[in-house]
C-alpha positions as a Python dict, from the first residue, in 0.01 Angstrom:
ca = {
    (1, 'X'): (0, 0, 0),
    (2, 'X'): (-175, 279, 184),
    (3, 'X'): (-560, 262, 124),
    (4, 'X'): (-710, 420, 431),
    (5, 'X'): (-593, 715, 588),
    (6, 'X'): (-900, 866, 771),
    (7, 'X'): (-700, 748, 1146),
    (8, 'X'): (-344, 795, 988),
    (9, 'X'): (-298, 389, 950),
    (10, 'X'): (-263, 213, 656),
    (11, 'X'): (-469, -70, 557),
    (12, 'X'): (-412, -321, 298),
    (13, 'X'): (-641, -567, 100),
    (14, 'X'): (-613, -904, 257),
    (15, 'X'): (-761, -1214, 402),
    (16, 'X'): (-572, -1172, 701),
    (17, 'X'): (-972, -1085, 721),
    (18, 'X'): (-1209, -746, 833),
    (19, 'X'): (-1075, -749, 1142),
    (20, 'X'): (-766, -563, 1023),
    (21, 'X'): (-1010, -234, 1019),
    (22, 'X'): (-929, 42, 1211),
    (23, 'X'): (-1133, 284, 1410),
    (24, 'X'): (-1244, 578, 1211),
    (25, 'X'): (-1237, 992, 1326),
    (26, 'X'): (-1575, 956, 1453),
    (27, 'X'): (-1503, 663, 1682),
    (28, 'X'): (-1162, 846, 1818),
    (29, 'X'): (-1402, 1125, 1903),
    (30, 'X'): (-1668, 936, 2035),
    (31, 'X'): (-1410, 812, 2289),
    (32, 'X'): (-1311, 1141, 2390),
    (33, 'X'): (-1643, 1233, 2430),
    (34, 'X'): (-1785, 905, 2642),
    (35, 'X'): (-1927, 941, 3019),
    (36, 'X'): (-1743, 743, 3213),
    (37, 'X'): (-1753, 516, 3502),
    (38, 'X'): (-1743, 153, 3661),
    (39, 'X'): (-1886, -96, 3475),
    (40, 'X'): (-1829, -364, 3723),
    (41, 'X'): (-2081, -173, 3936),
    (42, 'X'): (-2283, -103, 3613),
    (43, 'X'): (-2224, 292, 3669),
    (44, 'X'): (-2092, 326, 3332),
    (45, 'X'): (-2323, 555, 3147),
    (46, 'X'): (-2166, 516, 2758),
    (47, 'X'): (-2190, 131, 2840),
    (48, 'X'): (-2518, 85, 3032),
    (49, 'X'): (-2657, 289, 2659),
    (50, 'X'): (-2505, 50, 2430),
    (51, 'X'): (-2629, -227, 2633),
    (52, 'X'): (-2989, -89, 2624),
    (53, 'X'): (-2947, 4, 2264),
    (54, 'X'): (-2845, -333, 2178),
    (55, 'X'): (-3091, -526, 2352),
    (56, 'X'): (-3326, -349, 2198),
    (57, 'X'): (-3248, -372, 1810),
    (58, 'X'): (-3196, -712, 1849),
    (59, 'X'): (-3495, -825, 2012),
    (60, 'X'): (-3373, -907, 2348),
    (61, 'X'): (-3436, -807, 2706),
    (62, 'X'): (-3088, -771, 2816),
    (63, 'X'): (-2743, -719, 2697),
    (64, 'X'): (-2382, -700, 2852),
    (65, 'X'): (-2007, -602, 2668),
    (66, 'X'): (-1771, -833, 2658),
    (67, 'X'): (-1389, -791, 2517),
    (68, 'X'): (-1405, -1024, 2222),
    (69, 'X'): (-1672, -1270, 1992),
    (70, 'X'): (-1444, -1545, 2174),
    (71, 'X'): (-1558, -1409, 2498),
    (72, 'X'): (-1880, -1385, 2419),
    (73, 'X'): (-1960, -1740, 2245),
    (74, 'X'): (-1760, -1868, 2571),
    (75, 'X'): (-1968, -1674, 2835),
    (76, 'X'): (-2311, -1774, 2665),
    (77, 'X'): (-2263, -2147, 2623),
    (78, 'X'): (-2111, -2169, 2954),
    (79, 'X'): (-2405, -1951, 3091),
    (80, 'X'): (-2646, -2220, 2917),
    (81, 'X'): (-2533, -2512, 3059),
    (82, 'X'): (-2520, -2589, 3410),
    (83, 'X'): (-2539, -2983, 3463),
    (84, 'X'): (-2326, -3211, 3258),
    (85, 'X'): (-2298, -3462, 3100),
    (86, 'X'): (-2414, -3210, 2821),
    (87, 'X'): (-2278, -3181, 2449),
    (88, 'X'): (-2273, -2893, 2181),
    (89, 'X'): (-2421, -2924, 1818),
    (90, 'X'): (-2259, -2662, 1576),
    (91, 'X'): (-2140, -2666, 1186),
    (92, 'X'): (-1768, -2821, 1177),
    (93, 'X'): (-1642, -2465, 1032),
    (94, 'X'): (-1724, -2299, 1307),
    (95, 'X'): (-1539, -2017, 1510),
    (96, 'X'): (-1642, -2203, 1863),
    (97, 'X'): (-1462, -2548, 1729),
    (98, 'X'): (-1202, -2400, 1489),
    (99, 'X'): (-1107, -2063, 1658),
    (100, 'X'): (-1147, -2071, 2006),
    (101, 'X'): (-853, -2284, 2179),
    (102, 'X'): (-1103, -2524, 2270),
    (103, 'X'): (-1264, -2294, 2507),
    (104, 'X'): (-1607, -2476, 2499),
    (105, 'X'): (-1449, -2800, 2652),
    (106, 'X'): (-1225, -2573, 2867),
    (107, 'X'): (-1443, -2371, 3034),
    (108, 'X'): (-1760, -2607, 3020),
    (109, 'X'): (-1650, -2962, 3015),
    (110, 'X'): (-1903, -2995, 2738),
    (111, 'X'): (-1839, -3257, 2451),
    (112, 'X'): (-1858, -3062, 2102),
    (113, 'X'): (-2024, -3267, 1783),
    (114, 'X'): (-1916, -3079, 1518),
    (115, 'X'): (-2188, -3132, 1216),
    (116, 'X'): (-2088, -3159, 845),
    (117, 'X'): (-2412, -2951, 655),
    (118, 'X'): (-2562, -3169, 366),
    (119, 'X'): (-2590, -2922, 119),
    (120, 'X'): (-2253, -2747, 174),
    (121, 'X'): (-2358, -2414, 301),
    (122, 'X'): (-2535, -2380, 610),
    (123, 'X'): (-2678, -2632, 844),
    (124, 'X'): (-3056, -2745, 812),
    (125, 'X'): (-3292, -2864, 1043),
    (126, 'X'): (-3241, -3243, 906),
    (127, 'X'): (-2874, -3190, 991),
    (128, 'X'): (-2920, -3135, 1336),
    (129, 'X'): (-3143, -3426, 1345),
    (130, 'X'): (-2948, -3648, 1230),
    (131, 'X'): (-2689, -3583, 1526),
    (132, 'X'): (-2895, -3460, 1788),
    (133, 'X'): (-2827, -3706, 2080),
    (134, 'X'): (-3177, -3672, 2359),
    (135, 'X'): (-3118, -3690, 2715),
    (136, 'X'): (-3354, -3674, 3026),
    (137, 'X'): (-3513, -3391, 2925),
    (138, 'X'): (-3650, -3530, 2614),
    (139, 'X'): (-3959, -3746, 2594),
    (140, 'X'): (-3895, -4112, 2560),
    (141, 'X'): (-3992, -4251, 2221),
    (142, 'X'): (-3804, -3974, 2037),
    (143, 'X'): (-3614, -4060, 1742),
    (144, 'X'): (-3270, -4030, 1636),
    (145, 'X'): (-3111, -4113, 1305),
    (146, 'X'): (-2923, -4409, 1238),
    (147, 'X'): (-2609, -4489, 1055),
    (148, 'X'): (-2845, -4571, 721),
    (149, 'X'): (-2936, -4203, 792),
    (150, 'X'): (-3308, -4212, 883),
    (151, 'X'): (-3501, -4114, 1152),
    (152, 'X'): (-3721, -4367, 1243),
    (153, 'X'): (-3526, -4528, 1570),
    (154, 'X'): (-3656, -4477, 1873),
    (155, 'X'): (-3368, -4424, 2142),
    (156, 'X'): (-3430, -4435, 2483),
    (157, 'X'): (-3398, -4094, 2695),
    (158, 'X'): (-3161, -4290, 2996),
    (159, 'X'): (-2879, -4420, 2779),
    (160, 'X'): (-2605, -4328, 2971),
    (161, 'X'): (-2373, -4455, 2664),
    (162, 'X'): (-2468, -4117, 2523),
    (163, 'X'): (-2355, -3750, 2603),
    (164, 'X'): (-2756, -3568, 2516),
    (165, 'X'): (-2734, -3237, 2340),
    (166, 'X'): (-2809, -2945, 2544),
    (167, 'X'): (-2679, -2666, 2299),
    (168, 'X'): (-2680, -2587, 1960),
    (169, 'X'): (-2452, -2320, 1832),
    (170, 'X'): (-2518, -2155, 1506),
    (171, 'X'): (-2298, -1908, 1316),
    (172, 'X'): (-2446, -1681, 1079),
    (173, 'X'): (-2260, -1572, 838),
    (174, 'X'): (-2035, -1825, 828),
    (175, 'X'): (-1789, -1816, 526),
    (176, 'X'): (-1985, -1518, 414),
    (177, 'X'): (-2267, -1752, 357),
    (178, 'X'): (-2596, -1638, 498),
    (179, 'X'): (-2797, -1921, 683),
    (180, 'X'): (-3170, -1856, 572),
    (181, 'X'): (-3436, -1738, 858),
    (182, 'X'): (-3708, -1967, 774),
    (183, 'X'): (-3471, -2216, 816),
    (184, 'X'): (-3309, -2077, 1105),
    (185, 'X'): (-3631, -2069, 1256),
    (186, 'X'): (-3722, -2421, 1192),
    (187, 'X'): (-3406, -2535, 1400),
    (188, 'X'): (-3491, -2301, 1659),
    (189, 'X'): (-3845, -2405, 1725),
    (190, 'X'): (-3743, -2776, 1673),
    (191, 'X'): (-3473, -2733, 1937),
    (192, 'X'): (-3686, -2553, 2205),
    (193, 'X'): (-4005, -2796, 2122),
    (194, 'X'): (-3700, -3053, 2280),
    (195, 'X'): (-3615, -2808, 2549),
    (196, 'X'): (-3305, -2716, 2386),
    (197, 'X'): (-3153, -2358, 2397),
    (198, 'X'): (-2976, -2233, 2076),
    (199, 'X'): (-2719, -2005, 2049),
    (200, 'X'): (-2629, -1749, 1819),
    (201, 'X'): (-2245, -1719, 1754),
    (202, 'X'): (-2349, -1340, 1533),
    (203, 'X'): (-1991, -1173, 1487),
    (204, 'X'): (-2118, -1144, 1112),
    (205, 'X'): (-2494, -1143, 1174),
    (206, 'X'): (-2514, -726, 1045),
    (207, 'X'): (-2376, -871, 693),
    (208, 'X'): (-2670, -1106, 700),
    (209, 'X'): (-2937, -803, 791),
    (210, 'X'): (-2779, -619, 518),
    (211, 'X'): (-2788, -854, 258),
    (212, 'X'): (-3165, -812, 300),
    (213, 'X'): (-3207, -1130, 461),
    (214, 'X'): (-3387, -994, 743),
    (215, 'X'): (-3317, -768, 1053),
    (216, 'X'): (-3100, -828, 1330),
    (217, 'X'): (-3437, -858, 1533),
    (218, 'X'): (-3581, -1090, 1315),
    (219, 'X'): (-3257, -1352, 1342),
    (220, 'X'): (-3166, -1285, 1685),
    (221, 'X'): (-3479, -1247, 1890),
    (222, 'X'): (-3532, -1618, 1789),
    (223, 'X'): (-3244, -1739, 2010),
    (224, 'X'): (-3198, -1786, 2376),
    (225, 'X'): (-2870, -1580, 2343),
    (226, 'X'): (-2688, -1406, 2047),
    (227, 'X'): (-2301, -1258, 2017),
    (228, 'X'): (-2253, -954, 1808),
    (229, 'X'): (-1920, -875, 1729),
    (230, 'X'): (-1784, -521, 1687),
    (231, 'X'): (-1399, -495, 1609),
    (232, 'X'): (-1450, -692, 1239),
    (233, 'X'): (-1658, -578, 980),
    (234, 'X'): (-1790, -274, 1155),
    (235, 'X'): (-1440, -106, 1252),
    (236, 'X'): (-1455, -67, 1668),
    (237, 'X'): (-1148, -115, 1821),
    (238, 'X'): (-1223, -353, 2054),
    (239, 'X'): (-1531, -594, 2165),
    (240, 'X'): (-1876, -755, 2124),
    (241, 'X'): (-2217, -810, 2280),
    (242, 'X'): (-2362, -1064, 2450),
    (243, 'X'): (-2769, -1051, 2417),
    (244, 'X'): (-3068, -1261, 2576),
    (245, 'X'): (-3300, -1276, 2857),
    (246, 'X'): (-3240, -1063, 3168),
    (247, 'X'): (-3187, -1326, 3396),
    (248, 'X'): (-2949, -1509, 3146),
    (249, 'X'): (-2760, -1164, 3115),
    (250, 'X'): (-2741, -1117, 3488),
    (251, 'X'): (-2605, -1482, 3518),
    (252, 'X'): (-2330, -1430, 3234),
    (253, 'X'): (-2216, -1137, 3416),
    (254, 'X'): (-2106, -1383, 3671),
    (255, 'X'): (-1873, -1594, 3416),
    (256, 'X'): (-1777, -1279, 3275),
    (257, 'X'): (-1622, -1181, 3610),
    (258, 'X'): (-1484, -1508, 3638),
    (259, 'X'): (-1266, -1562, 3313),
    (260, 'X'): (-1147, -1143, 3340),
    (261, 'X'): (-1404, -970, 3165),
    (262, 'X'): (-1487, -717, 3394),
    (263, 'X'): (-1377, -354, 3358),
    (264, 'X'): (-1393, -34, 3492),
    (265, 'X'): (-1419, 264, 3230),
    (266, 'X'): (-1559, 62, 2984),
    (267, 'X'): (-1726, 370, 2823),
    (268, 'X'): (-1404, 395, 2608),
    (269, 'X'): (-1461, 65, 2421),
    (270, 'X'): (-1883, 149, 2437),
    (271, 'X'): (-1866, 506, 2262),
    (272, 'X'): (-1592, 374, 1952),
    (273, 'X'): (-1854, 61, 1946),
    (274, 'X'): (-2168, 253, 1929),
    (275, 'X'): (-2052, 472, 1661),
    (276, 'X'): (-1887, 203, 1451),
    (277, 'X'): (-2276, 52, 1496),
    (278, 'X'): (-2454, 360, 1372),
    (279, 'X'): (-2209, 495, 1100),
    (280, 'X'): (-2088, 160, 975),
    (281, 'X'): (-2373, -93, 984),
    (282, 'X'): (-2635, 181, 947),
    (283, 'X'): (-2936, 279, 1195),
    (284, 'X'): (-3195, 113, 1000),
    (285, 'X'): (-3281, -266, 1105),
    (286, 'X'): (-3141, -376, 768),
    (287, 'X'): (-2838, -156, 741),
    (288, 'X'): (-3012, 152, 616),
    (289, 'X'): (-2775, 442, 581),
    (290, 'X'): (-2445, 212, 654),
    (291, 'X'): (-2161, 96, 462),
    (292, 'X'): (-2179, -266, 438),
    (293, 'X'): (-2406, -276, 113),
    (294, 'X'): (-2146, -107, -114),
    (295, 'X'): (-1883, -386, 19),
    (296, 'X'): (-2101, -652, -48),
    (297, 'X'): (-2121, -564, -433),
    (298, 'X'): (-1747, -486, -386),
    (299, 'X'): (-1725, -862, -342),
    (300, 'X'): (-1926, -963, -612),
    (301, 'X'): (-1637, -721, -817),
    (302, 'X'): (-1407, -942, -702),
    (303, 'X'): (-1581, -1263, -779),
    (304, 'X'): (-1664, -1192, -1106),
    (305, 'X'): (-1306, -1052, -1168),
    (306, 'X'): (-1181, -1446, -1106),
    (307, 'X'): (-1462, -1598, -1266),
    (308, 'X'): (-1477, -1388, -1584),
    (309, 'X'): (-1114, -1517, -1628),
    (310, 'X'): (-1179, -1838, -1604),
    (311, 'X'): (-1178, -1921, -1245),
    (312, 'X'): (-1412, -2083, -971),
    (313, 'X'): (-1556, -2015, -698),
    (314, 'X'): (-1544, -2231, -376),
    (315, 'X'): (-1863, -2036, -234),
    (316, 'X'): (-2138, -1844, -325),
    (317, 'X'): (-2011, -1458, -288),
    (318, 'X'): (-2365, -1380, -100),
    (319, 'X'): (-2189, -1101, 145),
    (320, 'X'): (-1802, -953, 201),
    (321, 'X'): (-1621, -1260, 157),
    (322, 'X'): (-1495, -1422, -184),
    (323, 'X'): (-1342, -1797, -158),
    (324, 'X'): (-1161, -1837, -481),
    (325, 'X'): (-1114, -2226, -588),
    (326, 'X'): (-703, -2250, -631),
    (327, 'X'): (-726, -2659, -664),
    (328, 'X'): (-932, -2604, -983),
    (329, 'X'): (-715, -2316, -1125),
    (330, 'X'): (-438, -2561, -1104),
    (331, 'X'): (-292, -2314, -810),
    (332, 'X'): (-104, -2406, -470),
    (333, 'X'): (-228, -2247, -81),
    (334, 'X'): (94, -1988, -188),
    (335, 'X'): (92, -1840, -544),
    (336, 'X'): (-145, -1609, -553),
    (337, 'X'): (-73, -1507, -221),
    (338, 'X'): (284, -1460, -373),
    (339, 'X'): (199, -1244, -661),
    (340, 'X'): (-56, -1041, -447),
    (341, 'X'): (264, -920, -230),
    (342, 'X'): (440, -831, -579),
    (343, 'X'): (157, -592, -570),
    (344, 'X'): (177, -467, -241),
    (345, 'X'): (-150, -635, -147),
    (346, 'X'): (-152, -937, 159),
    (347, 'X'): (-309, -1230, 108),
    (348, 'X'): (-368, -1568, 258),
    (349, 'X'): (-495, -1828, 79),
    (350, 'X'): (-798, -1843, -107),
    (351, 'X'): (-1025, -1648, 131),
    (352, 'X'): (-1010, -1266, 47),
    (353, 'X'): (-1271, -1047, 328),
    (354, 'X'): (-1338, -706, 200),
    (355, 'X'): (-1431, -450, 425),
    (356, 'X'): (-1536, -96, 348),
    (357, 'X'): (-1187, 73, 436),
    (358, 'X'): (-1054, -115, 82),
    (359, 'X'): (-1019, 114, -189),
    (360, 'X'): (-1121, 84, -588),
    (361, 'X'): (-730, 121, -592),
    (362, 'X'): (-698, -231, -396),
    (363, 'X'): (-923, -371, -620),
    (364, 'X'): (-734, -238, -922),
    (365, 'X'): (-384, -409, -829),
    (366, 'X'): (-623, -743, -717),
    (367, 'X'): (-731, -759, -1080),
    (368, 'X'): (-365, -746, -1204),
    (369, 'X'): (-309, -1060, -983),
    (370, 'X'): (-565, -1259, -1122),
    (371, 'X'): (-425, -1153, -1474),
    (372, 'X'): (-93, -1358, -1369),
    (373, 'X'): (-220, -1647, -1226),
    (374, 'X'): (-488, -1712, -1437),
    (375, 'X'): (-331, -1626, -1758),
    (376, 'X'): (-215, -2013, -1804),
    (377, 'X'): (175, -1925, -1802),
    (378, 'X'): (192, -1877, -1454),
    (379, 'X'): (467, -2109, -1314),
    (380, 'X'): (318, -2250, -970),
    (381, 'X'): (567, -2199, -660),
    (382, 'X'): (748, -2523, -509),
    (383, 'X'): (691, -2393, -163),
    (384, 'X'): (471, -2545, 19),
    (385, 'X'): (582, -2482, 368),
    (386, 'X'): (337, -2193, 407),
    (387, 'X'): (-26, -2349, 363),
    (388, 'X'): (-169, -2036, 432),
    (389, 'X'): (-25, -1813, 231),
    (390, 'X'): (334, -1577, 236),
    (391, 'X'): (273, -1419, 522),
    (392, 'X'): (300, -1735, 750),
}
């Protein structure tokens, strides 16, 4: 099913995600147009901008371009910790446990707690708490919870039976849920009043900033370091950036070099990413003048296209993605999947991204699916060798 044509590609409806989007004319040409030179030496011009740029509407001194979000999250915990033993707080959905080939044990030898949030959503401040393991940085007499879940036991800072937490990663969005910033900010000033450093894992942070939920400045200038990733929602072909202090930048650079992340023309991958910045996510610090607003109430379409028929929702549709409930329909991981491909539309499960290269037409033929399966004579498939959907 052809939805998109502005590069000549086709794209098709599909949790397969927003990273299936596709560079548009503007991007091509910003590429052709880019000043290019070595970025290893930091002589490339296009890059050395976006760098500046970045730093800037984020709230941060310094910046540097990295190849992927993987790359990113990777560089900036490894650049935060330097002495084990050390461990890693972060929401058990997270791209840095789930998504990332272990690369935070790999490349860090760092244990990773992964952190079940209370209220199903996003991780609070009481959360983190209640795992948060203190070391010999933190004052003795601190407290720690217990396995009755309070707070009120006072652990000493040498137990050497423990592995102390010296990170904590957050993701925001994550499942298209938006973590609030006053209580962002409560976890962040908690964590550095405990000498801390938080991380920001922000592939889908410019869904949050449009959403109205405040600007990338205001989320990521709380954070000792923050990834931004270009190549999903946004449309760049390739890459994401790494932002913090200069002297935290200027050390990354080092474990950048060290794991293959330095280039030489780089201004190829800075121009498309630039561009995707301005014309996709808007110039304004909430999204002003971008796309991303008209696919967020493209998602609610879609929500309220399963739930008007009778259907559930997993997760509150607060962004781009839409997590439809198949257990409660009375659906297996496959069927809808399976009708969706009757309709020339890809699917995976019950998680559908949209992204703004999806057409009304998508939508249309979506709405046709959820006729079928919800229409309570739908005949559930017997295969269940493909959990994830048909095109496993």
């Amino acid at each position: 099913m052809t939805i998109y044509r502005d590069t000549g590609t086709d794209i098709s409806l599909g949790n397969t995600g927003d990273t299936v989007t596709k560079p548009t004319l503007s991007m091509l040409q910003a590429i052709s147009q880019a000043q290019l030179g070595d970025d290893v030496f930091g002589e490339d011009k296009t890059t050395n901008a976006l760098e500046e740029y970045m730093a800037k509407i984020t709230g941060h001194q310094s910046a540097t371009f990295v190849m992927s979000g993987t790359m990113g999250n990777q560089i900036a915990i490894r650049t935060h910790l330097y002495q084990p033993p050390y461990s890693v707080l972060c929401d058990h959905r997270s791209h840095i446990i789930r998504s990332e080939a272990g690369g935070v044990s790999v490349w860090t030898g760092a244990t990773v707690y992964p952190v079940i949030p209370r209220n199903g959503l996003y991780l609070t401040l009481e959360d983190i708490r209640a795992q948060f393991i203190p070391g010999a940085n933190i004052p003795y007499g601190f407290t720690r919870a217990t396995k009755r879940g309070d707070l009120t036991e006072p652990v000493s800072r040498t137990n050497i039976h423990d592995c102390p937490t010296r990170l904590i990663s957050l993701e925001n969005t994550l499942g298209g849920v938006i973590m609030p910033l006053d209580e962002t900010r409560r976890i962040v000033e908690w964590a550095h009043d405990n000498n801390i450093k938080v991380h920001l894992d922000g592939a889908r942070i410019w869904e949050a900033a449009t959403a109205g939920a405040g600007s990338l400045a205001d989320y990521c200038s709380l954070f000792d370091s923050a990834s931004l990733c270009f190549s999903k929602g946004l449309g760049a072909p390739i890459g994401s950036m790494v932002v913090g202090p200069e002297a935290f930048i200027e050390q990354a650079r080092w474990f950048r070099k060290s794991i293959g992340g330095g280039t030489r023309q780089l201004g190829i991958l800075s121009a498309a990413a630039r561009a995707a910045v301005e014309e996709v996510f808007g110039q304004g610090p909430n999204g002003e003048g971008g796309k991303l607003k008209a696919i967020h109430e493209k998602a609610n379409r879609v929500a309220d296209m399963w739930t008007s028929r009778g259907g559930k929702l997993a997760l509150p549709v607060q962004t781009n993605m839409v997590w439809l409930d198949l257990a409660q329909a009375g659906l297996g991981p496959n069927d809808v999947s399976e009708v969706a491909a009757h309709n020339g539309i890809k699917l995976r499960g019950g998680r559908i991204v949209v992204h703004y290269q999806i057409s009304d037409d998508a939508i249309d033929r979506l709405e046709k699916v959820f006729d079928t399966v919800l229409s309570g004579e739908f005949k559930r498939s017997k295969d269940m060798t493909k959990p994830y959907g048909s095109m496993n």
